[in-house]
N, C-alpha and C positions, 0 to 999 in steps of 0.2 A: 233389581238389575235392569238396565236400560239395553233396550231389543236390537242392540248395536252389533253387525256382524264384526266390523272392525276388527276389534281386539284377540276376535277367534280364529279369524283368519292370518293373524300374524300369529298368535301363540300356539296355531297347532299346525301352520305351514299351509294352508291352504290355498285352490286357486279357484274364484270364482267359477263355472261351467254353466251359469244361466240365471234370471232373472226371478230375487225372490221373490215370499210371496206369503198370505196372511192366511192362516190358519186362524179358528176360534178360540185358538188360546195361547199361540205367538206366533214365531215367522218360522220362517223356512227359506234355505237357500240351495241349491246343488252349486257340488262342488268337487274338486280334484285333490284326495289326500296322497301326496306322493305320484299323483297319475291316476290314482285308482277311480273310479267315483263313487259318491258320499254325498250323505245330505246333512247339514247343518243345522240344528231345530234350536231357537232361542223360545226359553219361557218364563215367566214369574210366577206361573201356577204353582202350588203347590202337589196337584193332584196328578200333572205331568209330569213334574218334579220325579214325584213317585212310582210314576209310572217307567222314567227311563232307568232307577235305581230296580226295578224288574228287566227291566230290556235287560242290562249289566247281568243279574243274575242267571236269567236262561243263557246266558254265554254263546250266542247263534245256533242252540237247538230248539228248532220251530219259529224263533224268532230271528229280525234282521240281527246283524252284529254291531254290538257298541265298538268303536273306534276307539273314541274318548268321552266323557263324559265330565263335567266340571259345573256344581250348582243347576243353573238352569238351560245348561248347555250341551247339546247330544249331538254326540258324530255320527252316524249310522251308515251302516254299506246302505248304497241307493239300490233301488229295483229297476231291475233293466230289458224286464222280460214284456210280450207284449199280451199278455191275456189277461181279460180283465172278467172276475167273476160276479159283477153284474150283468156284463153282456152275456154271460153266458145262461144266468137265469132269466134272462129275456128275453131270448133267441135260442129256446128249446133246447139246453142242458142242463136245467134246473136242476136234476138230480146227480149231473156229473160235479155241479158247483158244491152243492149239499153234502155230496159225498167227501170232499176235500175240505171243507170246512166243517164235516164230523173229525175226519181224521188230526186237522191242526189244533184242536180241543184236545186229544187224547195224547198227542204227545207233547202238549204244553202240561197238562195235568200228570202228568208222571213222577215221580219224586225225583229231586234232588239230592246229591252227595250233601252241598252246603245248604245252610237252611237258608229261609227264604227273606226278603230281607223286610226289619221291623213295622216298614210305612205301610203291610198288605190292611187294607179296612177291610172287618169282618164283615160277612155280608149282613148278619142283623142289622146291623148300625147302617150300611147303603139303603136299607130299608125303610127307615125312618121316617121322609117324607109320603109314605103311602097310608101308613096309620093316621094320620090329620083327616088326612084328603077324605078316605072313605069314612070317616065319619061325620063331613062337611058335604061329602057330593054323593052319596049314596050308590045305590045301581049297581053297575058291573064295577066302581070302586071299592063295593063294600063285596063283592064278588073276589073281587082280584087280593083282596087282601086278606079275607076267608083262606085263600088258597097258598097265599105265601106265608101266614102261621101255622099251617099243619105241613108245610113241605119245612119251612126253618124247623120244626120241633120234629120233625122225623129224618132231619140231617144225619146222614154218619158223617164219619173222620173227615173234616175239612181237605180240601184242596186249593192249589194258589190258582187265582184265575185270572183269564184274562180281564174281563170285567164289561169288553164293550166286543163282543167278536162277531163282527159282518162281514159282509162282500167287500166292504171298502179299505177295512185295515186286516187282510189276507190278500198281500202283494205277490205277483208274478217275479221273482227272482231268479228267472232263466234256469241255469245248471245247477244252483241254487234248492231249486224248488219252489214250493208257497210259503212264505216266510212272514208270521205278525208283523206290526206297531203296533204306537199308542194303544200301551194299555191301560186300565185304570188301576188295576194292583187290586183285588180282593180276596180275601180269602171266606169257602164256605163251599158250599153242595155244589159240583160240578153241572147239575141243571141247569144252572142260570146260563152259563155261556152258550150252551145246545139253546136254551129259547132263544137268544137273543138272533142267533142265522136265522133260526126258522119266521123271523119276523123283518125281513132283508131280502133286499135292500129296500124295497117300500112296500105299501100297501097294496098299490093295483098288482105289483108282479108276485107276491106273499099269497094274494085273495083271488088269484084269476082260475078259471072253474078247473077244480081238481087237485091243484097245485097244492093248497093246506093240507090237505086230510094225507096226502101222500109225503109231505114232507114229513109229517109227524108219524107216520108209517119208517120212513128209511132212515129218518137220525134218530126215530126213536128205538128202533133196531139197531142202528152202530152202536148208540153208545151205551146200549144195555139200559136203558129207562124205560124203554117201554112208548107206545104211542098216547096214553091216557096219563100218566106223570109229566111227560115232558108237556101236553097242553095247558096241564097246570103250574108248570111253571112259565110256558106262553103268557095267559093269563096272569098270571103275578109281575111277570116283569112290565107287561104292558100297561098293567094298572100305576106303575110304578113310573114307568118312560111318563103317561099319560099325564100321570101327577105335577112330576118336573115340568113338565111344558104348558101346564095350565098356570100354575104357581110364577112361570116367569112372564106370563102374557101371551104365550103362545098359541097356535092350534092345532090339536093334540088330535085332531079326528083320524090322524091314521094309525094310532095307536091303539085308538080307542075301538076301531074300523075290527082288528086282529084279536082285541080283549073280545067283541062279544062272539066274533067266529070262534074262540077257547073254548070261553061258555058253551057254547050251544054244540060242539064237541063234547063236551062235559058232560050236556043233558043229553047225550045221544043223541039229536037235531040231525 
């Protein structure tokens, strides 16, 4: 599918309202559905693909609302509100951010009347590229991955998850509320999504003195895990994040910065 607003703009009525713009895995445009405003998402991914076929499923509970949806093409209600939950975990509300991004875990994870829809990847299989790694890079890989086979083998009953849930995709949606995007569609232990805030938005604001050991104190209390479970699955996802971004060229040190703060949680440190 070629990243063409065109064709969606006529066939779903829309009216430009500002100047796209490129996302790491297609574009985006704001726009006017009827008046309303809306953003436009083009993609050829397959994995956002999947992920709007979730957006569609949660039907605007916890998440924004699908408009329309067609292939690789997502309408979504825009967010129009003005708080943003980096700023706030960097400007001394770290725990009021924390707290609102335990709470949008818990009521996306809730069950659904209809099931959930076929493209959720179990989380075994997201897993996948961290078993290589640590047996190629050792350390706190072989560490991180130690810890994400006895949390997969000690799974209960799967849950659909978000897949990627931080400060950046838990939008300000005014009267609204705090509403997801872009998820990646997984299904598996509701852990992972709790690690993944507690390691957000970066490193310096994640590691800054106090800040760790206290986040995994209060979402490990929301969400019923515990402070010492939820660092391991800290640790596993980060061994995991760390994996992907070495494997594409990248540099993973902030990942890898939060995997050994886990650790050393781990070892009592």
């Amino acid at each position: 599918m070629a990243l063409d607003f065109d064709p969606w703009l006529r066939l779903w009525r829309l009216t430009p309202d500002g100047e796209p713009f490129d996302s790491l895995a297609g574009r985006l445009m704001p726009v006017r559905a009827e008046g309303v405003p809306a953003m436009l998402k083009l993609t050829e991914a397959p994995e956002e693909i999947a992920g709007g076929a979730l957006m569609e499923w949660w039907a605007g509970e916890g998440a924004a609302r699908v408009l329309a949806r067609q292939g690789g093409a997502l309408l979504l209600e825009r967010a129009l509100g003005s708080q943003s939950l980096a700023d706030m975990s960097r400007n001394g509300r770290d725990p009021e951010a924390m707290s609102i991004l335990a709470a949008a875990a818990e009521q996306l994870h809730r069950p659904r009347a209809s099931p959930p829809p076929a493209s959720l990847k179990p989380l075994p299989d997201w897993f996948r590229a961290l078993w290589p790694s640590a047996q190629a890079r050792g350390g706190v890989f072989h560490r991180a991955a130690a810890a994400a086979r006895d949390l997969l083998a000690a799974s209960g009953a799967p849950v659909v998850l978000h897949g990627d849930l931080h400060h950046g995709n838990l939008l300000d949606f005014a009267e609204r509320g705090w509403l997801v995007i872009d998820p990646k569609g997984l299904l598996g232990d509701r852990g992972y999504d709790f690690a993944n805030m507690v390691c957000n938005p970066d490193a310096p604001t994640a590691l800054a003195p106090g800040v760790f050991e206290h986040r995994l104190d209060l979402v490990g209390q929301a969400s019923g895990l515990g402070s010492r479970t939820l660092a391991a699955w800290v640790l596993a996802y980060c061994g995991l994040s760390a994996s992907w971004t070495l494997d594409g060229g990248g540099d993973a040190w902030q990942a890898l910065a939060i995997a050994e703060r886990a650790a050393a949680v781990l070892d009592g440190a």
